[in-house]
N, C-alpha and C positions, 0 to 999 in steps of 0.2 A: 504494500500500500504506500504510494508518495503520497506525503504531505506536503499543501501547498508552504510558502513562504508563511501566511498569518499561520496557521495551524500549525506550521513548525515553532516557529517562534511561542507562540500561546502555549501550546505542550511542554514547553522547555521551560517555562516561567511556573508553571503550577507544580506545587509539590505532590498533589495526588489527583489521577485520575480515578473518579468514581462514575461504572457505569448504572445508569436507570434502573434498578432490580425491580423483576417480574414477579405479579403473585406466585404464590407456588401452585394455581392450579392453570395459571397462563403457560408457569413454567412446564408443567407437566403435560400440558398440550403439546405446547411446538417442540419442546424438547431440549433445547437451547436459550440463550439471551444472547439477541443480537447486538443491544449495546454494551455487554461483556468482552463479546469477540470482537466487535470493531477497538474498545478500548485496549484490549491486549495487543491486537496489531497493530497500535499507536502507541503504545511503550509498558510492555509488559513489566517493567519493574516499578513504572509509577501507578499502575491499576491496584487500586483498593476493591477490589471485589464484595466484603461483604461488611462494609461500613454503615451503608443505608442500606433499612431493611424498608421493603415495601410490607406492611404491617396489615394488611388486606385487600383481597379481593374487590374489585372496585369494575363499575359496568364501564362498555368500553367507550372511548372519551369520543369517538368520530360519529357519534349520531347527538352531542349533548351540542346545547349555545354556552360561550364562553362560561357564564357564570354558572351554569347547571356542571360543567366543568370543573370550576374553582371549587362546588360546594362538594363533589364526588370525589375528591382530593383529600377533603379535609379529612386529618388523622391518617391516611394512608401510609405516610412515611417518617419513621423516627433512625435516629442514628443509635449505631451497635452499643449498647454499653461496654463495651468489651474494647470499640474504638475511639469512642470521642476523645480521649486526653490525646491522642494521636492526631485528631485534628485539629485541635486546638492549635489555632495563630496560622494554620496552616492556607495556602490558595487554592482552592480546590476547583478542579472542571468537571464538570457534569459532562456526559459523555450518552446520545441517545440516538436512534436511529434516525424517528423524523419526528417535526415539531407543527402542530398547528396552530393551537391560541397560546403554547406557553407555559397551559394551565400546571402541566406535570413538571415543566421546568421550575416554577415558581414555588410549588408546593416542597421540591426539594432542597431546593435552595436555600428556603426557609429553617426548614432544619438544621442544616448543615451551617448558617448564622449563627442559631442560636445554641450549637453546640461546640463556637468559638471558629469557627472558618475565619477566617480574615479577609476573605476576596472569595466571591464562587461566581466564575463564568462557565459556560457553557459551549460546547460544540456538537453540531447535532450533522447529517449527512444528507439530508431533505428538509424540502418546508414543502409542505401542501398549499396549494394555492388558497388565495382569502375567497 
């Protein structure tokens, strides 16, 4: 996988990448987490794999309006207790397949604040059209 120039640079600055985790019954459908494997093949030593937990099953976000969105979010995702001192201070990139309104962006990011992140952007590989 080449990373462009910003996505080289971006990866380089952040000390953890953390990918989008799936419920465990999304995961046990598809079988995989494709923004697991996209982050491993963007730097397998900086991927935090099970930092953020997705903490439930949640309906799927591409039939919801932005805010039926944001409300389907809420409580979905907390950080590991097992990792947060680790991120703490830390810059973290979120790291997800594709992105519509955000809403999943937002929600994790959130977290990942208030469990001492220092900086959390995001890299995703699609956007859906508005």
């Amino acid at each position: 996988m080449q990373n462009t120039p910003f996505a080289a640079d971006a990866i380089e600055q952040a000390d953890a990448l953390i990918p989008i985790p799936l419920s465990l019954k999304r995961l046990s459908e598809r079988g995989y987490n494709q923004s697991l494997i996209l982050s491993q093949k963007l730097s397998a030593q900086k991927t935090h794999p099970n930092s953020l937990l997705r903490m439930r099953h949640t309906a799927a976000q591409s039939t919801l309006s932005r805010q039926q969105r944001l409300t389907n979010l809420n409580g979905a995702f907390a950080v590991s207790p097992f990792k947060s001192a680790e991120l703490r201070g830390q810059r973290v990139m979120l790291i997800d397949d594709v992105m519509t309104s955000g809403a999943t962006l937002q929600a994790a990011a959130q977290v990942l604040k208030q469990a001492g992140a220092v900086q959390v952007s995001a890299l995703v590989f699609a956007r859906t059209p508005a």
